[in-house]
TORVEX-400487 format. One record per residue (C-alpha): chain; residue number from 0; residue in three letters; x, y, z. Coordinates in steps of 0.5 Angstrom, whole numbers, plus 2048, in hexadecimal, padded with zeros to 3 digits. Each point is the difference from the previous one (the first is absolute). Example, Ala and Ser with C-alpha at 12.3 -4.5 7.8 and 13.67 -1.06 7.14 Angstrom:
BEGIN
[pt "A",0,"ALA",[819,7F7,810]]
[pt "A",1,"SER",[802,807,7FE]]
***
This chain:
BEGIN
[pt "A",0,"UNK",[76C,930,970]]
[pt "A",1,"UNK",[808,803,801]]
[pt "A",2,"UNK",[800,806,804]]
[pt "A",3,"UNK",[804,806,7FD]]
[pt "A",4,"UNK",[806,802,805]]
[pt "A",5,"UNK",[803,807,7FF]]
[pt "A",6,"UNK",[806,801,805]]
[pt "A",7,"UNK",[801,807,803]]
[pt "A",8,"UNK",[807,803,801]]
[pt "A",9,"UNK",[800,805,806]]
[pt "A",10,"UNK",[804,803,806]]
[pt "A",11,"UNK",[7FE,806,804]]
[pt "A",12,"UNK",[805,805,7FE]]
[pt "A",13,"UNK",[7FC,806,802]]
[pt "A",14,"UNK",[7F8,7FE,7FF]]
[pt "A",15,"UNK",[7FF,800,7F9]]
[pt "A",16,"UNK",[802,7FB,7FD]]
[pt "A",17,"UNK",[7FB,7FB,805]]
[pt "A",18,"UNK",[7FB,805,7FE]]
[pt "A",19,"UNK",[801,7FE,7F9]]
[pt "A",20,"UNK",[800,7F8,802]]
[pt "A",21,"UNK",[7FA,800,804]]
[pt "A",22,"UNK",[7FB,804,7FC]]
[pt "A",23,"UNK",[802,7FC,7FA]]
[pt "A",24,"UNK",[7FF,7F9,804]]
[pt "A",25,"UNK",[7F9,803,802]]
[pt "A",26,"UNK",[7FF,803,7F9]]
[pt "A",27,"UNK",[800,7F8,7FE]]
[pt "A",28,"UNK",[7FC,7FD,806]]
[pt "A",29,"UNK",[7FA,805,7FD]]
[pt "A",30,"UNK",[800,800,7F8]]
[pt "A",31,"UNK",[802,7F8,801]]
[pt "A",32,"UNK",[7FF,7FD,807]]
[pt "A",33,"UNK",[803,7FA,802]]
[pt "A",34,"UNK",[802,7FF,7F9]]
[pt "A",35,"UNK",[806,803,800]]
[pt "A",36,"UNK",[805,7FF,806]]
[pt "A",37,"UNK",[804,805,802]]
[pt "A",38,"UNK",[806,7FF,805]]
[pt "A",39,"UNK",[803,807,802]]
[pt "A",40,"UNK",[808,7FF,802]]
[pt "A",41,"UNK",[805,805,804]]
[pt "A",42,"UNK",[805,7FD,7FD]]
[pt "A",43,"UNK",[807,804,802]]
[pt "A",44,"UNK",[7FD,800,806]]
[pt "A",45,"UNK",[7FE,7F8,802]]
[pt "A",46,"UNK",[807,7FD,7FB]]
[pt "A",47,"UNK",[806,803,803]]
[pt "A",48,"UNK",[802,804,806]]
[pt "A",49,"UNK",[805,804,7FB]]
[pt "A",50,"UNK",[7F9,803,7FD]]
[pt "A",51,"UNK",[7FC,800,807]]
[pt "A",52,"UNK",[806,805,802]]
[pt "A",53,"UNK",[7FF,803,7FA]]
[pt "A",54,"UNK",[7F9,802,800]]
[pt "A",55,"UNK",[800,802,807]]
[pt "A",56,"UNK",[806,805,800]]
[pt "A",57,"UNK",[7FC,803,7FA]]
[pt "A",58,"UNK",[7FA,802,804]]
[pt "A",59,"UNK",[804,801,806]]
[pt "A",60,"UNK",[804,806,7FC]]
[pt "A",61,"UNK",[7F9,802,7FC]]
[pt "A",62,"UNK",[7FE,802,808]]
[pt "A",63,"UNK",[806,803,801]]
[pt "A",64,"UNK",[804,802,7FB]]
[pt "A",65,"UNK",[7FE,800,7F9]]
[pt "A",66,"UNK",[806,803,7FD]]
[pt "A",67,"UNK",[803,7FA,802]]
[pt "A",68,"UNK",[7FC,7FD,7FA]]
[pt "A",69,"UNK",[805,803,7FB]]
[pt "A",70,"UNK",[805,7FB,802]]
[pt "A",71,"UNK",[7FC,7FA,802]]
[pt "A",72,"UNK",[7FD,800,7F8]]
[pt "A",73,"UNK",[806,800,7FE]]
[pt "A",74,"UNK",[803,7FB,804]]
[pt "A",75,"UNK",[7F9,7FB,7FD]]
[pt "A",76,"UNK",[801,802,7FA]]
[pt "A",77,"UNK",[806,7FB,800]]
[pt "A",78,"UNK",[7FA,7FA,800]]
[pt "A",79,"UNK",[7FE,802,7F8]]
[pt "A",80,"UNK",[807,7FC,800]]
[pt "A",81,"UNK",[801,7FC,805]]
[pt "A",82,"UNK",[7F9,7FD,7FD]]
[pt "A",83,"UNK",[801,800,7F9]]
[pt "A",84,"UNK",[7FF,7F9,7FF]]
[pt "A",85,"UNK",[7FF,7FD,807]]
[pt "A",86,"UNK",[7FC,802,807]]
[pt "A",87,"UNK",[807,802,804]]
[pt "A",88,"UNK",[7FC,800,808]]
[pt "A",89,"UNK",[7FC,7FB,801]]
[pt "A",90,"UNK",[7FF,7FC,7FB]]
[pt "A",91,"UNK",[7FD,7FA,804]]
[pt "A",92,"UNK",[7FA,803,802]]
[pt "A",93,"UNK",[7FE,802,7FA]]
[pt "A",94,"UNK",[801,7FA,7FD]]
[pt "A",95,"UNK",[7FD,7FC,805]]
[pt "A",96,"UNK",[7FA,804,7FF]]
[pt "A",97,"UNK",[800,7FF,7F9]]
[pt "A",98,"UNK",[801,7F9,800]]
[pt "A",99,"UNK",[7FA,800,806]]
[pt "A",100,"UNK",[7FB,803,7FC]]
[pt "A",101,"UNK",[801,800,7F9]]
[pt "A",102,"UNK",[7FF,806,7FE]]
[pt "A",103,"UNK",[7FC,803,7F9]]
[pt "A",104,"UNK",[802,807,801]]
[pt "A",105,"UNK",[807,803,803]]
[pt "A",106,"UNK",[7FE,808,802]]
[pt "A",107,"UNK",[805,805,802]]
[pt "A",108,"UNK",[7FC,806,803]]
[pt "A",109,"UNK",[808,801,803]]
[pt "A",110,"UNK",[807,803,7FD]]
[pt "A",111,"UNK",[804,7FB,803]]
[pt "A",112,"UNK",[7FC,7FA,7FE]]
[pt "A",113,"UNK",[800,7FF,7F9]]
[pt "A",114,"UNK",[807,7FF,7FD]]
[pt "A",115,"UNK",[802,7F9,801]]
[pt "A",116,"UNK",[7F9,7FE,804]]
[pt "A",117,"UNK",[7FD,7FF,7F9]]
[pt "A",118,"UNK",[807,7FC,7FD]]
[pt "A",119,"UNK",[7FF,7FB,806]]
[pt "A",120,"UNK",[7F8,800,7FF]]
[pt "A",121,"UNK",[801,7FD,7F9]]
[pt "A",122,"UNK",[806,7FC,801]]
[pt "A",123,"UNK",[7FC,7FD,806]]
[pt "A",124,"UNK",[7F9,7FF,7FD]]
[pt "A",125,"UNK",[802,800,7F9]]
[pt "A",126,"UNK",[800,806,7FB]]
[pt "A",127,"UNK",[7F8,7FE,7FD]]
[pt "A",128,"UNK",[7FE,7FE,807]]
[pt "A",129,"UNK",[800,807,803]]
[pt "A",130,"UNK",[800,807,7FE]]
[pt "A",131,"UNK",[803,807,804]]
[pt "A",132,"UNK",[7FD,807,800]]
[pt "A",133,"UNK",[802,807,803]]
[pt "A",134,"UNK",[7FD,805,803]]
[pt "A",135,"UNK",[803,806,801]]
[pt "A",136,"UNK",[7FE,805,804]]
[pt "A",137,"UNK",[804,806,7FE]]
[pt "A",138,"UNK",[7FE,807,7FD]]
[pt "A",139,"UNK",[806,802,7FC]]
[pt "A",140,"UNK",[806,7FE,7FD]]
[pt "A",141,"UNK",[807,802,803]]
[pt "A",142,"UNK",[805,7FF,806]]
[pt "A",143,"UNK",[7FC,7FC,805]]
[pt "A",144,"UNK",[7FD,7FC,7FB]]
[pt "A",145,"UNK",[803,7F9,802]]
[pt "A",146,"UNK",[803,7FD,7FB]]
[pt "A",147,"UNK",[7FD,7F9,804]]
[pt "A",148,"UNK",[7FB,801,7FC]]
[pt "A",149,"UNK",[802,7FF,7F9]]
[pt "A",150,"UNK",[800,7F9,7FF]]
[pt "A",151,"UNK",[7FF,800,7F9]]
[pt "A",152,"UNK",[7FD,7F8,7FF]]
[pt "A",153,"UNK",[7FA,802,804]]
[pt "A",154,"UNK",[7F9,7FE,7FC]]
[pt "A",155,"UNK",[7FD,806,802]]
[pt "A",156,"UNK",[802,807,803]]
[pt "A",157,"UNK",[7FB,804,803]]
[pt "A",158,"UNK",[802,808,802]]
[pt "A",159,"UNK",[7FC,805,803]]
[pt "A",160,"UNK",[801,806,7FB]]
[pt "A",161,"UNK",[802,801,7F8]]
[pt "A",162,"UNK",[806,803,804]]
[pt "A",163,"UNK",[803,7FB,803]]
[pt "A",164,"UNK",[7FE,7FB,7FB]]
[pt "A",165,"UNK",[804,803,7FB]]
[pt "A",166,"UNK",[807,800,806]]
[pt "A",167,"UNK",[7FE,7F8,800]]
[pt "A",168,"UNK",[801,7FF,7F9]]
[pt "A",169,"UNK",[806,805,800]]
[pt "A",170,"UNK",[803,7FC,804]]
[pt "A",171,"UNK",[7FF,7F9,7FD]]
[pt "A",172,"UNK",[7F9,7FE,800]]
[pt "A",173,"UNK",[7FC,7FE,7FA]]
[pt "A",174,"UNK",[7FB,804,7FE]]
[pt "A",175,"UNK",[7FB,7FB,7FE]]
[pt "A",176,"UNK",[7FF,7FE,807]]
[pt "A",177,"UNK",[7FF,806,804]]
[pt "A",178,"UNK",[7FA,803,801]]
[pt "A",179,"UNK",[7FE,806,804]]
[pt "A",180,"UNK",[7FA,7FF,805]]
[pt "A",181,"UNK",[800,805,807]]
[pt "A",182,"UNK",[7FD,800,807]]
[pt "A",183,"UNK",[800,7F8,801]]
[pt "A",184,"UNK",[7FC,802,808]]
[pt "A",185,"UNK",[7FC,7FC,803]]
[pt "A",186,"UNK",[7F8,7FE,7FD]]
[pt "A",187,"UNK",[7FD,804,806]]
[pt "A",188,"UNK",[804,807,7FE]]
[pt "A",189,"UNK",[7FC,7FF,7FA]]
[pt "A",190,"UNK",[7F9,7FE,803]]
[pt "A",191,"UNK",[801,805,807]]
[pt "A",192,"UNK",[7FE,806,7FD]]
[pt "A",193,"UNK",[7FF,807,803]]
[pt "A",194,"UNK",[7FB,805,7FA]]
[pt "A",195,"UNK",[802,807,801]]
[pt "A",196,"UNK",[7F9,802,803]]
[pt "A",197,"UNK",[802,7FB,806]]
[pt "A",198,"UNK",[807,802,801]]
[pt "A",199,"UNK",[7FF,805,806]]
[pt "A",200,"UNK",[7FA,7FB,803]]
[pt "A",201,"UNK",[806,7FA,800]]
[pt "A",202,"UNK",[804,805,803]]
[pt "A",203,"UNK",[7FC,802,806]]
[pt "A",204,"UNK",[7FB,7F9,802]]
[pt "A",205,"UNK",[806,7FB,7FF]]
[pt "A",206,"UNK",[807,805,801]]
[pt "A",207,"UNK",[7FD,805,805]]
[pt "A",208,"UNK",[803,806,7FC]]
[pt "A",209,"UNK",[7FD,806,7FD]]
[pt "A",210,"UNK",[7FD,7FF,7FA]]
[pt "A",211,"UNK",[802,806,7FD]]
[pt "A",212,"UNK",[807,801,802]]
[pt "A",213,"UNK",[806,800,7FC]]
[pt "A",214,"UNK",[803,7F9,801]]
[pt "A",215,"UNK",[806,7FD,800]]
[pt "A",216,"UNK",[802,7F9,7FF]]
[pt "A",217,"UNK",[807,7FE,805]]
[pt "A",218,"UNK",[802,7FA,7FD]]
[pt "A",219,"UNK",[805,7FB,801]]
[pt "A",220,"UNK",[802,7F8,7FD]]
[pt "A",221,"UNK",[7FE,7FA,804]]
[pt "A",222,"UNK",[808,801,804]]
[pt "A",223,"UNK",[7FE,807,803]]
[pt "A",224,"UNK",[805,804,7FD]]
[pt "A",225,"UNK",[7FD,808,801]]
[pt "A",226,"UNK",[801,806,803]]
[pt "A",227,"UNK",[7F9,801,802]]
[pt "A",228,"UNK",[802,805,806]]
[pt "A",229,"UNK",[805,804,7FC]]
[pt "A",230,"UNK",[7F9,802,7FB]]
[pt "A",231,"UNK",[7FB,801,805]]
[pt "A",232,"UNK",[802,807,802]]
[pt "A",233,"UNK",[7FF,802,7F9]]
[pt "A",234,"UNK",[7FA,7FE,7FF]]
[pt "A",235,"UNK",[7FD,802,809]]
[pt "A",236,"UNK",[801,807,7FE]]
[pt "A",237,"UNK",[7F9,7FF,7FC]]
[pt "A",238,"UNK",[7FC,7FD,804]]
[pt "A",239,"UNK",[7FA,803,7FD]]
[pt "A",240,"UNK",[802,7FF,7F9]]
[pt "A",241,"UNK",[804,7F9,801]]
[pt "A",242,"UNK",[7FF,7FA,802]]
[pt "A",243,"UNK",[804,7F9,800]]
[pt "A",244,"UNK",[800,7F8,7FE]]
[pt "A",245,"UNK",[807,7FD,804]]
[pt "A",246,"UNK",[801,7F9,800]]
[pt "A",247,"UNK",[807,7FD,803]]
[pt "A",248,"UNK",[800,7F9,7FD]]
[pt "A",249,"UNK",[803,7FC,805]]
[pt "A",250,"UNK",[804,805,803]]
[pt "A",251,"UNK",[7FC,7FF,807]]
[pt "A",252,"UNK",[806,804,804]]
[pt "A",253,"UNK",[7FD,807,7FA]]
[pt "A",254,"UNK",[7F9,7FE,801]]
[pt "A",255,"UNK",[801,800,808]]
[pt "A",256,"UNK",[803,808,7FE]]
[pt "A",257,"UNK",[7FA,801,7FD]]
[pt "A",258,"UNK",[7FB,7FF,804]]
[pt "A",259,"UNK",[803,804,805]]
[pt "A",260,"UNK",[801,806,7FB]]
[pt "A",261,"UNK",[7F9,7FF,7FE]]
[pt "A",262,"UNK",[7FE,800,807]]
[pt "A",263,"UNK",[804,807,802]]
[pt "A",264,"UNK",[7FD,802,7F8]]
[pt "A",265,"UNK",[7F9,801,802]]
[pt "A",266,"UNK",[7FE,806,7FB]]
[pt "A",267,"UNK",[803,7FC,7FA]]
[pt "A",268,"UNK",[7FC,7FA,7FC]]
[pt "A",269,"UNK",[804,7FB,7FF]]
[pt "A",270,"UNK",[7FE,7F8,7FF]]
[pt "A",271,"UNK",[805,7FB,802]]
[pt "A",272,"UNK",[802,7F9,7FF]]
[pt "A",273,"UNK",[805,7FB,800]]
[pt "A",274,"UNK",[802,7FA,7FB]]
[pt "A",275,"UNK",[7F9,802,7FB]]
[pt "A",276,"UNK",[7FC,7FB,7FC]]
[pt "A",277,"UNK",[7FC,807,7FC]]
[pt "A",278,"UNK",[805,804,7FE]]
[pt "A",279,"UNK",[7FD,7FF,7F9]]
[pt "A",280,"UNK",[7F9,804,804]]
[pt "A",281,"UNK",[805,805,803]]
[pt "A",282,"UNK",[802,802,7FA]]
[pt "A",283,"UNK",[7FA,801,7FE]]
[pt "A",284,"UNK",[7FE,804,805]]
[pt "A",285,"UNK",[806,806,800]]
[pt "A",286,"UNK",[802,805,7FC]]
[pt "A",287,"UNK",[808,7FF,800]]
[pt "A",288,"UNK",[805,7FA,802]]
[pt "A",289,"UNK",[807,800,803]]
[pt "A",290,"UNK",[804,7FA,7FF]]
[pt "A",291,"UNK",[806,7FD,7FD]]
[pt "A",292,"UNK",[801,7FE,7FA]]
[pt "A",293,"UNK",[7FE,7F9,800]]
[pt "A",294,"UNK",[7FC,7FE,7FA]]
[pt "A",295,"UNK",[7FA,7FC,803]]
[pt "A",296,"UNK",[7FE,807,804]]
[pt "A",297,"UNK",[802,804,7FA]]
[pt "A",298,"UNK",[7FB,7FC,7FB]]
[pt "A",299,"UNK",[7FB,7FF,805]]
[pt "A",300,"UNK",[801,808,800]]
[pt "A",301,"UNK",[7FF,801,7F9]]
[pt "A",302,"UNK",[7F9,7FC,800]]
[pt "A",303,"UNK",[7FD,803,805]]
[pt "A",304,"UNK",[802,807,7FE]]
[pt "A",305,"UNK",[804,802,806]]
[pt "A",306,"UNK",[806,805,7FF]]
[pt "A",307,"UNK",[807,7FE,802]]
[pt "A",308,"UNK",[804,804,805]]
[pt "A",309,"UNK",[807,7FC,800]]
[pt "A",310,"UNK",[803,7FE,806]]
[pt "A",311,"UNK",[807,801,7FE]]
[pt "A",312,"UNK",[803,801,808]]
[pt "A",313,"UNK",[807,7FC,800]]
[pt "A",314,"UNK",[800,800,7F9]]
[pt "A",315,"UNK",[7FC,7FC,7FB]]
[pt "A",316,"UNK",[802,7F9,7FF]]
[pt "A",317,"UNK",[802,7FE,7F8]]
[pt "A",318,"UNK",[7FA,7FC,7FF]]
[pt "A",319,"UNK",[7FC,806,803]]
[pt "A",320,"UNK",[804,804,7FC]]
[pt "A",321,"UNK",[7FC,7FD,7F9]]
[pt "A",322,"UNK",[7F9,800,804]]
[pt "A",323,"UNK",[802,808,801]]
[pt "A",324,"UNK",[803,802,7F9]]
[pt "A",325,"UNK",[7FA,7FD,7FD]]
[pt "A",326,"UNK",[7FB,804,803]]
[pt "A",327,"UNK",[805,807,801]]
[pt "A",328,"UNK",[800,7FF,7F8]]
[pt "A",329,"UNK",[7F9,7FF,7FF]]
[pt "A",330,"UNK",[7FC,803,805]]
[pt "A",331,"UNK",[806,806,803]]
[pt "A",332,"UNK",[7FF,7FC,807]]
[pt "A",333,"UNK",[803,803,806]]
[pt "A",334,"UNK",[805,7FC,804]]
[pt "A",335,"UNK",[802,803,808]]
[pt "A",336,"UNK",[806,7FF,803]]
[pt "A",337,"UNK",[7FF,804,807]]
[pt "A",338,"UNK",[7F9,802,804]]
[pt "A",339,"UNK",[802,807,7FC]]
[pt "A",340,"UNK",[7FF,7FD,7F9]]
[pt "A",341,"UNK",[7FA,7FD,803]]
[pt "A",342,"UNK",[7FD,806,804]]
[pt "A",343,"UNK",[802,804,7F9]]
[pt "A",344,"UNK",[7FB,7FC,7FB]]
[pt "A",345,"UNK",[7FA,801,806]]
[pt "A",346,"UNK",[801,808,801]]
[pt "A",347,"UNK",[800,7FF,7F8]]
[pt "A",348,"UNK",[7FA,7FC,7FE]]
[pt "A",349,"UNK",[7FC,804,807]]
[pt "A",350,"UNK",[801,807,7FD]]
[pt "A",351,"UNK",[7FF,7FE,7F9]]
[pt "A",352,"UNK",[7FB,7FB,7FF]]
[pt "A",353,"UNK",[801,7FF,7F9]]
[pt "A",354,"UNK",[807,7FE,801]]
[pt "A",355,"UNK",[7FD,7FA,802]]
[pt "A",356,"UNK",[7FB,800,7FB]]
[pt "A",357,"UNK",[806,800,7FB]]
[pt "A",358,"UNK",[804,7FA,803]]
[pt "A",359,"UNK",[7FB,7FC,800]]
[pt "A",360,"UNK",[7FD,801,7F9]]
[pt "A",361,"UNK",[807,7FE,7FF]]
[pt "A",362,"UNK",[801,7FB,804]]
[pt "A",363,"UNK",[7F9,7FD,7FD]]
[pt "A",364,"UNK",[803,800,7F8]]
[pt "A",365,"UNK",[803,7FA,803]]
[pt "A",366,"UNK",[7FB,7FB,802]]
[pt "A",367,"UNK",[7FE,7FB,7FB]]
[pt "A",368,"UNK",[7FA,7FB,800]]
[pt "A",369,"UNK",[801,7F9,800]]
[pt "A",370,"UNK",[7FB,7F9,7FF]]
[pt "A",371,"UNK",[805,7FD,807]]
[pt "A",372,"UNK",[7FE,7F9,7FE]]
[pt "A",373,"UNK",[804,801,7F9]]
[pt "A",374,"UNK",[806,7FF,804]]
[pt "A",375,"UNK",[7FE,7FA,802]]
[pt "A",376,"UNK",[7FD,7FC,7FB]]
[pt "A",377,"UNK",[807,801,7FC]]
[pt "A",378,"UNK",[804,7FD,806]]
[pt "A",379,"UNK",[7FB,7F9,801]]
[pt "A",380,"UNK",[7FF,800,7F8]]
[pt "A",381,"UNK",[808,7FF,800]]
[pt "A",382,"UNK",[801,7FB,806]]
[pt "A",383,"UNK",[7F9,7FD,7FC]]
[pt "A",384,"UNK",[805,7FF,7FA]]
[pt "A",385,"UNK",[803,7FA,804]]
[pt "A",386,"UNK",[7FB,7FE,805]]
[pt "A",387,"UNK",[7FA,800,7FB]]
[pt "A",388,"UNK",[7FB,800,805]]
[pt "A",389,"UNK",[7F9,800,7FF]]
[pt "A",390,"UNK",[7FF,807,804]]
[pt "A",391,"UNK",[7F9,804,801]]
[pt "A",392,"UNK",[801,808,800]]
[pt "A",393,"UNK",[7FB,803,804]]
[pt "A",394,"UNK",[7FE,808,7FF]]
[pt "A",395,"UNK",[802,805,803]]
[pt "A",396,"UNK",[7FD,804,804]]
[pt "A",397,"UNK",[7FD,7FA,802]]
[pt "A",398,"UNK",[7F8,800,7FF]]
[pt "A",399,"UNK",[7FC,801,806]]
***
């Protein structure tokens, strides 16, 4: 029996687009096992040194200066031209891995991989021999929104919001192949759940933390962007009424700072962790996040019903500026700028309890309930369209 192939394009711009790669390849290995063959590819990264350049010097600047983001978007907007019809950097390992491994499906979790990469993939494997979707993260429409996105030949566009949604048809896509589905996580943040009666005994017995202070979640992407020592003091001025959650990714040199901070902190409650692999648990276990606008933490936030404080220090990337408007418009979240902003909203929500209450019941309007594996049983039934495999789906949850 021929096993059905689907070729993921990603590249480590940031951490949300491999996150999207990786939950959707595990997604397939649970609902079809090895009836479905995933092969996950960095593709800017692995194809051409012009690429490489790129993406580091993109989360170079997302560590250091964020603003700087405003003239780099710019500057890869020139691809939505460059690739109008062809890949311009990097073709040859593209086409090699295609030729190599014949894929069913080509998906794009990433901007810059849909424009020319679903052109070449047909003229290489035959247009009736392979099928192209997106997946596009975004929250909003506007600036920010890559126009690299909009490939207008795609066989299916998936959005995350109506919103946004609506921008990709604006800007070329066909309305009847789009389809709006959410959070696209991994299949253990939808099993690894904390009931509200157990929140406070998870965050004693596996964090160390008080069970019942107000608990706030310092959060940062894979990279380590953060300002995690800028925010501290704000919150160890209630060291009997805050407690924190602080992960660094993998900034090891602000993890070594923290530990050193923590150590000279001894009346404040704070658990800490470098790269984390439970950040779907730790969510779960506070009452407030602080991140950037990176729309795999935001969607992840909303599912767990977690409130949003954003971190807007160095400015707000225009991707992040898409993440920000949306829950601005919908929910009144709050950015910060400076450890004032910051130290102000906690001296609000602590002398008025309600006043969280109040951006959380906001913020909760939101949050929306999905079947997860809606998604992916439409991404295989596409790529089944050519393979015409024999494929059997298992259930999930799976049956003890």
């Amino acid at each position: 029996m021929s096993k059905l192939r689907i070729l993921v394009l990603t590249s480590s711009t940031g951490g949300g687009h491999d996150a999207r790669a990786e939950a959707f390849a595990e997604w397939c290995f649970q609902l079809y096992r090895h009836d479905v063959d995933v092969r996950i590819e960095q593709m800017l990264e692995k194809s051409s040194v012009v690429n490489r350049v790129g993406v580091n010097f993109y989360n170079r600047i997302q560590k250091a200066a964020p603003w700087i983001h405003v003239w780099f978007y710019s500057v890869v907007e020139i691809l939505s031209y460059l690739n109008r019809r062809r890949v311009t950097f990097g073709a040859g390992y593209y086409v090699k891995v295609l030729k190599d491994y014949q894929p069913h499906l080509v998906f794009s979790v990433h901007d810059c991989l849909n424009r020319g990469y679903f052109q070449l993939a047909r003229k290489i494997l035959g247009a009736d021999k392979v099928r192209c979707a997106t997946y596009c993260g975004e929250f909003s429409g506007g600036w920010g929104y890559s126009r690299n996105w909009i490939e207008p030949t795609v066989d299916l566009y998936i959005s995350r919001t109506p919103t946004a949604r609506d921008f990709a048809v604006k800007k070329g896509i066909p309305p009847d192949r789009t389809r709006v589905r959410g959070y696209l996580m991994l299949p253990r943040a939808h099993l690894e759940l904390i009931a509200p009666a157990d929140r406070a005994s998870y965050r004693e017995k596996q964090l160390g933390l008080r069970p019942d202070l107000f608990t706030v979640f310092l959060a940062t992407g894979g990279n380590g962007a953060n300002n995690h020592m800028d925010l501290l003091p704000a919150l160890a001025r209630y060291p009997d009424r805050i407690q924190a959650i602080v992960i660094c990714g993998k900034n090891k040199p602000v993890y070594n700072e923290l530990v050193h901070w923590r150590a000279n902190h001894p009346e404040f409650n704070c658990y800490l962790e470098g790269f984390s692999e439970i950040v779907h648990l730790l969510m779960q276990a506070s009452d407030a996040i602080v991140t950037r606008g990176g729309t795999t933490t935001c969607a992840k936030a909303v599912h767990f019903e977690c409130p949003i404080i954003f971190n807007a220090f160095g400015g707000i990337m225009p991707q992040e500026e898409l993440t920000w408007k949306f829950f601005h418009n919908g929910a009144a979240s709050e950015k910060i700028e400076t450890p004032a902003d910051f130290a102000a909203i906690i001296d609000r929500w602590m002398a008025d309890p309600a006043a969280y209450a109040r951006a959380r019941e906001q913020f909760l309007q939101l949050r929306y309930v999905e079947d997860p594996t809606v998604l992916i049983d439409e991404l295989v039934g596409l790529a089944n369209e050519v393979a015409r495999a024999k494929l059997k789906r298992r259930v999930f949850p799976p049956v003890a």
